[in-house]
C-alpha positions as a Python dict, from the first residue, in 0.01 Angstrom:
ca = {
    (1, 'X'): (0, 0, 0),
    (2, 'X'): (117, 369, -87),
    (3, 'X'): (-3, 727, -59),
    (4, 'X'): (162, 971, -238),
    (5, 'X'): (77, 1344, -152),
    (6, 'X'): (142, 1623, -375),
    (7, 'X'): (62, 1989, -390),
    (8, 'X'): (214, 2148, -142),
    (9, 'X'): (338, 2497, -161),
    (10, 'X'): (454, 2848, -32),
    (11, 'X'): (116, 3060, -22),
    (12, 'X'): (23, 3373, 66),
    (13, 'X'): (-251, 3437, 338),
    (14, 'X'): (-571, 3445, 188),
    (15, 'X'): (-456, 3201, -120),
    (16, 'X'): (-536, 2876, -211),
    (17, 'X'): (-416, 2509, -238),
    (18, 'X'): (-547, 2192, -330),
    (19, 'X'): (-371, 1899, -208),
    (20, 'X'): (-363, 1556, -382),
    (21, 'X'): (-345, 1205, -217),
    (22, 'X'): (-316, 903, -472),
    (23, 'X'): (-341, 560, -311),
    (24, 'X'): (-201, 241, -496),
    (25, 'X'): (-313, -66, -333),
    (26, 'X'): (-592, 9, -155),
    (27, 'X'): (-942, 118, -263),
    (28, 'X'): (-1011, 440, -62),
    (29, 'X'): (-1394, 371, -110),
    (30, 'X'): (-1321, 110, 103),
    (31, 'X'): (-1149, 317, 365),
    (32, 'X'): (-1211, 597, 598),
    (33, 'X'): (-997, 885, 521),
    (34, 'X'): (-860, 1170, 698),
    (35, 'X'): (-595, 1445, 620),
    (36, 'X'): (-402, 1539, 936),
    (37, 'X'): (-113, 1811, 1014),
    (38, 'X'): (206, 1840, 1173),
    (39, 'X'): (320, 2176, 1306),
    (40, 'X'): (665, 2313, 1230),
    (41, 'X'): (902, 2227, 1495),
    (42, 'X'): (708, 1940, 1647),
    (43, 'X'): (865, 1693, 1887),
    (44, 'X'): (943, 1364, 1759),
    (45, 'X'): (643, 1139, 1819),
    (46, 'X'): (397, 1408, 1883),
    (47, 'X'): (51, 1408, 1775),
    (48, 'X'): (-119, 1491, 1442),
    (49, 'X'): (-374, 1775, 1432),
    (50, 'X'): (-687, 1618, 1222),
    (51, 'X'): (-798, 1862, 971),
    (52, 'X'): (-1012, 1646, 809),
    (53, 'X'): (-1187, 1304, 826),
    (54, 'X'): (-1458, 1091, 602),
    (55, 'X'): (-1560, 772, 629),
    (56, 'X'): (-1521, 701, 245),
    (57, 'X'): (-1457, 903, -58),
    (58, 'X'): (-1840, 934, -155),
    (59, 'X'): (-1942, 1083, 236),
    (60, 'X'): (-2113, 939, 458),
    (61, 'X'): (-1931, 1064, 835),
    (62, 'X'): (-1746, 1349, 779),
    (63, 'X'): (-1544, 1527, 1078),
    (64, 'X'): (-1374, 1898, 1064),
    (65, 'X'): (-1253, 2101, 1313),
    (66, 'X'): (-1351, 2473, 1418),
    (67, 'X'): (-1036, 2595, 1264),
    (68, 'X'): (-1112, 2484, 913),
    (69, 'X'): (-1475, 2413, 908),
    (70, 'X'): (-1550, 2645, 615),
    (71, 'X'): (-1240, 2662, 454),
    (72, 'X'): (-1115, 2286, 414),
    (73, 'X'): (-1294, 2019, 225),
    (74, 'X'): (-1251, 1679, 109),
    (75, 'X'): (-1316, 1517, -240),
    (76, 'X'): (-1252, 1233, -437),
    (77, 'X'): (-1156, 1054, -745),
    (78, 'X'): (-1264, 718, -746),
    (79, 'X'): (-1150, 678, -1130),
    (80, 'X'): (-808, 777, -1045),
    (81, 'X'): (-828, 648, -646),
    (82, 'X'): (-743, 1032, -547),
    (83, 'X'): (-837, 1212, -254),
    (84, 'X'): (-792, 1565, -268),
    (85, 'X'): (-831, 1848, 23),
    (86, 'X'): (-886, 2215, -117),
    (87, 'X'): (-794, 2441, 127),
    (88, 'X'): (-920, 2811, 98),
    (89, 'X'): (-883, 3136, 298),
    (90, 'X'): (-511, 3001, 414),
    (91, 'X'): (-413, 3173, 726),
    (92, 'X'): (-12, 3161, 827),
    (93, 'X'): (-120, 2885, 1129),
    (94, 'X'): (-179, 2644, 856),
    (95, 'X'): (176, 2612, 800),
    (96, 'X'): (248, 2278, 864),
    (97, 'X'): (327, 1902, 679),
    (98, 'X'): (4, 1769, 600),
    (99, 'X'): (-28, 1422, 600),
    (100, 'X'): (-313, 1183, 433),
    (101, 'X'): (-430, 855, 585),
    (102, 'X'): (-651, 543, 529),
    (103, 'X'): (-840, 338, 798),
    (104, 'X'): (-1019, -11, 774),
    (105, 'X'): (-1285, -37, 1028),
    (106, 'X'): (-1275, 313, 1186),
    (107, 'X'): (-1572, 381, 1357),
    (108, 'X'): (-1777, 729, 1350),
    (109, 'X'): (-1603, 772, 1734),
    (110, 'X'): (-1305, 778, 1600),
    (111, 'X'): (-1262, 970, 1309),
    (112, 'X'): (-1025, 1226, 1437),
    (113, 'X'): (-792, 1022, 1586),
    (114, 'X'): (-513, 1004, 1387),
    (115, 'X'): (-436, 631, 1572),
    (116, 'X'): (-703, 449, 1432),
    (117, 'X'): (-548, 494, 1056),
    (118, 'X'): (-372, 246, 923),
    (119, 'X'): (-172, 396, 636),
    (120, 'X'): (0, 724, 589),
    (121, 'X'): (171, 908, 316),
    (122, 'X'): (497, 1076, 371),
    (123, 'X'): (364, 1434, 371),
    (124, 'X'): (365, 1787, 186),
    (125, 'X'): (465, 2076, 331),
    (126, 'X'): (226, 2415, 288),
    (127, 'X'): (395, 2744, 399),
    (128, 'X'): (121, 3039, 438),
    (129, 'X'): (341, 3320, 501),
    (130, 'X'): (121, 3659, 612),
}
């Protein structure tokens, strides 16, 4: 199994970006997804922030939290097995590595926590600078 982000970039606050997650070996449709973030200068072994959750790429239980709800959302491909997260209004504490995952299994409980996925990608970095 592999997930391979893309789309990450240097943005200015206020801009745009779309982020790209394309799975090879697993069916996200299947899966539960989240995208989750890593803050700039985080300890080794700390937690992921979830910034967004679904079980499965057509909806169903979708989870996002206060600081992007109406910004972020989720989509996907199921032709080309590719989730995507478009991220709008981007403020400088977005900066971070963000990080796409797959779950078998995860129920609606646990949708934010970043534990209960089973496979990760190896993350983009966005950069919001103000």
């Amino acid at each position: 199994v592999q997930l391979v982000e893309s789309g990450g970039d240097s943005v200015q606050a206020g801009g745009s970006l779309r982020l790209s997650c394309a799975a090879s070996g697993l069916t996200f449709g299947n899966y539960t997804v989240g995208w989750f973030r890593q803050a700039p200068g985080a300890a080794p072994g700390a937690g992921y922030e979830t910034v967004a959750a679904m079980s499965g790429v057509s909806g169903g239980n979708t989870y996002f939290p206060d600081s992007v709800k109406g910004r972020f959302s989720v989509s996907g491909d199921s032709a080309k097995n590719t989730l995507y997260l478009q991220m709008n209004s981007l403020k400088p504490e977005d900066t971070a590595v963000y990080y796409c995952a797959a779950g078998r299994g995860v129920i609606t409980s646990n949708l934010r926590n970043s534990a209960a996925y089973d496979y990760w990608g190896q993350g983009t970095q966005v950069t919001v600078s103000s």
